[in-house]
C-alpha positions in Angstrom: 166.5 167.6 164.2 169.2 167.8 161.6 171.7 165.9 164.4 168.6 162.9 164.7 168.3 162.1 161.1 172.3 161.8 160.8 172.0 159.3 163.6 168.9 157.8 162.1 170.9 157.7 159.0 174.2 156.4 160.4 172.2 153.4 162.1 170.4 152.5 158.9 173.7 152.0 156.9 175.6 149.8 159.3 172.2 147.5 159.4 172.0 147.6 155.7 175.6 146.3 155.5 175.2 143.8 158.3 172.2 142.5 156.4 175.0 141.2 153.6 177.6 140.6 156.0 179.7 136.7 155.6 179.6 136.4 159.2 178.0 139.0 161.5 179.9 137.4 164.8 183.0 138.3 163.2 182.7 141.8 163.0 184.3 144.2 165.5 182.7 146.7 167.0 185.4 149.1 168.3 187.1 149.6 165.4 184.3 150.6 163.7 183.5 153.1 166.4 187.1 154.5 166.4 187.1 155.1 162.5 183.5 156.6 162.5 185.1 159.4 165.1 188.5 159.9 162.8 186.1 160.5 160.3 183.7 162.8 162.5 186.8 164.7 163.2 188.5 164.5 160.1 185.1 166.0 158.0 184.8 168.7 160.6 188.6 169.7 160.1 188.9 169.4 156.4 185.7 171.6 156.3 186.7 174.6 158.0 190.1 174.9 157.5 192.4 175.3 154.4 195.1 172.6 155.3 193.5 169.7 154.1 192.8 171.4 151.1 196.1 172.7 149.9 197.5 169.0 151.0 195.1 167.7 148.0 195.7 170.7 145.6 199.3 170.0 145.6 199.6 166.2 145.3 196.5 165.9 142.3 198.8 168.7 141.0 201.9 166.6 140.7 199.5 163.6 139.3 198.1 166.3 136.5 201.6 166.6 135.5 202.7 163.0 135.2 199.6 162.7 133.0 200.7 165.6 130.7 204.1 163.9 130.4 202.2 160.8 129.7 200.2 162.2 127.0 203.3 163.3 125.3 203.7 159.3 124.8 200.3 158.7 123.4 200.5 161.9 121.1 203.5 160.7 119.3 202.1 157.6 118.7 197.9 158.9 118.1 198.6 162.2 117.4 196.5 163.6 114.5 193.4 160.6 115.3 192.0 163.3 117.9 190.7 166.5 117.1 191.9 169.6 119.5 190.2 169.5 122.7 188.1 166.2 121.9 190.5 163.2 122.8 188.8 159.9 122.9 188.2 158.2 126.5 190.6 155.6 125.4 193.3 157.9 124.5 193.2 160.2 127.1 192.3 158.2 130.1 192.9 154.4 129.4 196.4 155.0 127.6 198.0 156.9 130.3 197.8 154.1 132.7 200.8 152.6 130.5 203.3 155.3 131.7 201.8 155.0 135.2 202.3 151.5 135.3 205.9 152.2 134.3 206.0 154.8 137.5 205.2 152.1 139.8 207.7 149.3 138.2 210.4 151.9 139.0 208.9 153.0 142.4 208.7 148.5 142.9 211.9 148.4 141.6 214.0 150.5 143.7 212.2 149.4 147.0 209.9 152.7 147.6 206.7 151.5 146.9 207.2 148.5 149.5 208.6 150.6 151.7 205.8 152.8 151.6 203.0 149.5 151.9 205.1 148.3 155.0 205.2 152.1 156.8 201.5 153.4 155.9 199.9 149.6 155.6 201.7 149.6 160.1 199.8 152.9 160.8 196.5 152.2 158.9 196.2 148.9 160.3 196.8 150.1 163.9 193.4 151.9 163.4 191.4 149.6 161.0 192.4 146.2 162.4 192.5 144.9 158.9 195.8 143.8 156.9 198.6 146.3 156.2 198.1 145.2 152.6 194.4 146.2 152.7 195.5 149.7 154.0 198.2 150.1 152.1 195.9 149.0 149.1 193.2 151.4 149.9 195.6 154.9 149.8 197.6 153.8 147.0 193.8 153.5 145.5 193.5 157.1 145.7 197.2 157.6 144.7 197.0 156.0 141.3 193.5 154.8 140.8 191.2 152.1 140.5 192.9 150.0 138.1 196.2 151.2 138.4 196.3 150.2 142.1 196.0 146.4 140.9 199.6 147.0 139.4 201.5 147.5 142.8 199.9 144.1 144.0 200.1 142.4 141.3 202.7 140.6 142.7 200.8 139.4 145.1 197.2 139.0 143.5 197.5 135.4 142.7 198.4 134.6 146.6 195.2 136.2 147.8 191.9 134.8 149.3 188.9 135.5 147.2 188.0 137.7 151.4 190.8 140.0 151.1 190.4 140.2 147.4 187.1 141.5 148.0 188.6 144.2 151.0 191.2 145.7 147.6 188.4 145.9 145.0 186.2 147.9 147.6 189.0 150.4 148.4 189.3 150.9 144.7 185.9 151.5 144.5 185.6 153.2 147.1 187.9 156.2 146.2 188.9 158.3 143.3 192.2 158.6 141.8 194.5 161.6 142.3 194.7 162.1 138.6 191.3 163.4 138.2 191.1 165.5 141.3 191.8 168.7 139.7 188.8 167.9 137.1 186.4 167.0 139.9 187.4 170.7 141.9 186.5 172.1 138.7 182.8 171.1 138.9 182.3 171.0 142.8 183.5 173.0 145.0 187.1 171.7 146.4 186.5 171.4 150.1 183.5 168.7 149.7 186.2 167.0 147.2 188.8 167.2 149.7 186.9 166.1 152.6 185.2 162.8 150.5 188.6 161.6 149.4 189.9 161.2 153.5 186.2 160.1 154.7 186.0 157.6 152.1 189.1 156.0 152.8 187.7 155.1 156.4 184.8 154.4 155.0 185.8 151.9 152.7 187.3 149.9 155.5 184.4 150.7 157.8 181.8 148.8 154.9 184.4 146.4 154.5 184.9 145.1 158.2 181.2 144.7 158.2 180.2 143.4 155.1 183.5 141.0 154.8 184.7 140.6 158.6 187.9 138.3 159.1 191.2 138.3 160.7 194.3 138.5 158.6 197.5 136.3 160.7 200.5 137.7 160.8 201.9 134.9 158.3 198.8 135.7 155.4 199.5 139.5 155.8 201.8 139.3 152.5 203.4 142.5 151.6 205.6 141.5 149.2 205.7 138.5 147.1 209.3 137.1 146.4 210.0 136.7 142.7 212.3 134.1 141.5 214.7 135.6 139.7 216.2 139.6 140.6 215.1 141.4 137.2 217.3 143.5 135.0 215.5 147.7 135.0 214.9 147.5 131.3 213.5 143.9 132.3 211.8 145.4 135.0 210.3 148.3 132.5 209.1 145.9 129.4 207.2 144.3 131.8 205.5 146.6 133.7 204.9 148.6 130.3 203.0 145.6 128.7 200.5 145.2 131.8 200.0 148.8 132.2 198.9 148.1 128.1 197.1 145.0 128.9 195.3 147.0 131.9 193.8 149.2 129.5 192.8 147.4 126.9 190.8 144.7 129.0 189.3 148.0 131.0 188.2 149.7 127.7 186.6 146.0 126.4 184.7 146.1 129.6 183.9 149.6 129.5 181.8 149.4 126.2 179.8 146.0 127.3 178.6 147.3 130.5 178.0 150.9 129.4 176.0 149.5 126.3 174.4 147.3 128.5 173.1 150.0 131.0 172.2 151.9 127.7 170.2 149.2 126.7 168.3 148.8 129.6 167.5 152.1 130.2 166.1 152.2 126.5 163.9 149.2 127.0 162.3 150.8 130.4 161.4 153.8 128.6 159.5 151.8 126.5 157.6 149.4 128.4 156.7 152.0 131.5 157.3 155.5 130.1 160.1 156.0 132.0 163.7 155.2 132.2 165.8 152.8 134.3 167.7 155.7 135.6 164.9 157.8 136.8 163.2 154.9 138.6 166.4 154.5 140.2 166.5 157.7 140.8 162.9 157.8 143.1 164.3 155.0 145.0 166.9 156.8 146.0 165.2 159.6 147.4 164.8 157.8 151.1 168.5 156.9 150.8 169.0 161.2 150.4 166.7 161.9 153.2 168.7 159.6 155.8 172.1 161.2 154.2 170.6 164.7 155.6 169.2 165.9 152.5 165.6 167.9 153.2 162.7 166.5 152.4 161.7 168.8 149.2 165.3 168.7 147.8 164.8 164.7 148.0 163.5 163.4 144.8 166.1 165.6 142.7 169.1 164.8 144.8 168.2 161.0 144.9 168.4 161.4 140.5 171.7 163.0 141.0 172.7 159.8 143.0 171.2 157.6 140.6 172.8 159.0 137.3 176.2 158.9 139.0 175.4 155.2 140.2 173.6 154.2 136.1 176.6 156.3 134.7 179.6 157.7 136.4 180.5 160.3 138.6 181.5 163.4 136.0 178.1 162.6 134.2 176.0 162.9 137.9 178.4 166.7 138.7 177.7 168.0 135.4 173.7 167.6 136.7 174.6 169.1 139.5 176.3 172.1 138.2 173.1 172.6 136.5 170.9 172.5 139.7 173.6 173.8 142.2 172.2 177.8 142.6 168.7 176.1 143.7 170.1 173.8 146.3 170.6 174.7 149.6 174.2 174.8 150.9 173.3 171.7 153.2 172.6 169.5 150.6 174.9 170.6 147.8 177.5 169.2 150.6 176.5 166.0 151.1 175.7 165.4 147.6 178.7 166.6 146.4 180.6 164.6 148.9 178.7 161.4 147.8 179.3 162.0 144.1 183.4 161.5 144.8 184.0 158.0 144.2 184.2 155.2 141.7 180.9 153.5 142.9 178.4 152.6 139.7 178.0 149.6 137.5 181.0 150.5 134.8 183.3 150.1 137.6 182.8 147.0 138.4 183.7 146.0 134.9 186.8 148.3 135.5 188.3 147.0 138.1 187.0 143.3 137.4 189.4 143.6 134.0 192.0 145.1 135.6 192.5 142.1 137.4 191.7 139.8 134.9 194.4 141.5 132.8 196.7 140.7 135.6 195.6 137.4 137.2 192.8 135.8 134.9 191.8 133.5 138.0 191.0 136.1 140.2 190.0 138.8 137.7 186.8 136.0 137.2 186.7 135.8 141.1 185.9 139.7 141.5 183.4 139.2 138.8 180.9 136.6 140.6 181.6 139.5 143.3 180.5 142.5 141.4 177.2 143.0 142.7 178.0 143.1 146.3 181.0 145.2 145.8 179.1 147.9 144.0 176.8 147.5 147.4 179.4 147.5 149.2 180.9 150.5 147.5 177.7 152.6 147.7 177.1 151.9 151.1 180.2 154.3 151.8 179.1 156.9 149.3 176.0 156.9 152.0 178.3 156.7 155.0 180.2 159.5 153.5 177.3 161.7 153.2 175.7 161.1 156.5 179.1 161.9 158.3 179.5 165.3 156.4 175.8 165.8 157.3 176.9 165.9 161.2 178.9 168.8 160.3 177.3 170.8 158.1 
């Protein structure tokens, strides 16, 4: 029975994203198959065995530590504003980007980063039969994170079709950053966060080659954008440090109008009908839990988990889980868990739409009049993610 409803389930998201597809002729069907069995394979590998696992562990491990060094920065320059233990989101999480961004200028500058686009972006593709910049775009999403990412293209941002513009800010969505792996393991248990991270990243393009189908010639398939002039390193590093800045600025402005926003509404619901936005999501979502696998009495509560991590974010929706964890049955603590790992809610569309604006105005406003169907888009693969841990569990 359990097998049926993952089918059932697995059938309902493809037609939900073929029901906001650009061009449903376009799409290809056999690459679609071939990812859904990598990621068959992949969840059933990563979920009984340690290897996947200790691959994670080590690499959010070396990502913890460049954030400790980059807290060192924003200490000697904020230090004493915090109180121990209770650093603002802005200091802790928005200023690091700045010394990130300066990790990926030196990484551009000495030719790793594009040699790493041109070697993973070949393999990716082979599978996906997207763009090797879309591949590439979508692992260096989990590398360095959601707005981070932005900064390795953003050399090639402004040459982009608002299509495969679209593909980028999915993948971003899509996955989580490496950074805050660690924290995530802390809450869930590490093999659900494990697994999500490498099912999402087929997922992302899975969604995407439905939802936004095309065909990227070899001659649009940019990798590298040439610049005019060969900069200087210190050059090179005063530039890259004032868009890692700019990055985090526009992300925290966006941050505080959409989260207010969502605040708002939810206020105003609870007056008018007694109940909140978020918990009236969160009974919608109860279908979407049944045909991820989830059984049907465990429904209504796992569909408000969903919701609070779609309203809020996705440390907000494991905290709730934590709480209701013992009562759950193995089964669908997996699948939930597994579909709480990604960037997916309304904030993040205000994220990664000012990430690019602080980058490339033009087409930061582009992947704004896109939000909507990106966070769709996005979700969808929270749901795929789900449903293909649910064949394995």
């Amino acid at each position: 029975m359990n097998y049926l409803i993952s089918i059932v389930g697995l059938v309902v998201v493809i037609a939900l994203a073929l029901i906001v597809s650009n061009d449903r002729k376009k799409v290809k069907i056999k690459p679609i198959l071939v990812m859904i069995v990598v990621q068959l394979l992949l969840a059933g590998l990563l979920l009984n065995t340690h290897f996947g696992l200790i691959l994670i562990k080590g690499i959010a491990e070396v990502f913890n530590k460049l954030l400790e060094y980059a807290n060192e920065g924003v200490s000697f320059v904020f230090g004493g504003i915090a109180n121990e233990g209770q650093a603002p989101f802005f200091l802790g999480v928005l200023l690091p980007i700045v010394f990130i961004s300066v990790l990926i200028g030196i990484f551009q500058h000495l030719k790793i980063l594009p040699f790493l686009m041109k070697g993973i972006g070949l393999l990716l593709s082979k599978i996906n039969g997207m763009g090797k910049l879309e591949s590439y775009n979508a692992v260096a999403s989990a590398m360095v994170g959601q707005s981070e990412v932005f900064i390795t293209v953003k050399k090639q941002l402004g040459a982009l079709p608002p299509h495969r513009l679209y593909t980028l800010c999915a993948s971003a969505m899509s996955t989580v950053s490496m950074s805050i792996v660690g924290a995530y393991m802390t809450m869930i248990e590490p093999k659900y966060v494990v697994t999500a991270i490498v099912v999402n990243l087929f997922g992302g393009f899975i969604i995407s080659s439905i939802v936004n189908p095309y065909t990227v010639e070899a001659s649009e398939d940019i990798l590298e954008v040439q610049e005019e002039h060969k900069q200087s390193f210190f050059e090179m590093l005063g530039e890259y440090i004032m868009d890692g800045f700019k990055v985090a600025i526009i992300v925290g402005a966006m941050l505080i109008g959409f989260v207010g926003l969502m605040a708002a509404i939810n206020h105003t619901f609870a007056l008018l009908f007694g109940v909140s936005f978020q918990q009236l999501i969160g009974y919608i979502f109860a279908p979407v839990a049944i045909i991820m696998g989830v059984p049907l009495a465990e429904s209504v509560q796992a569909g408000g988990i969903m919701a609070t991590k779609l309203i809020t974010n996705e440390f907000v929706a494991m905290m709730d889980l934590m709480k209701v964890a013992p009562t759950m049955s193995e089964r669908t603590l997996g699948i939930i868990s597994v579909f709480l790992v990604s960037f997916a809610n309304f904030s993040s569309i205000g994220i990664i739409a000012g990430a690019v604006k602080g980058l490339n105005e033009k087409q930061g406003n582009v992947v704004a009049r896109f939000g909507l169907k990106l966070l769709y888009g996005a979700t969808l693969v929270s749901v795929l993610s789900g449903v293909i841990v649910s064949f394995v569990l």
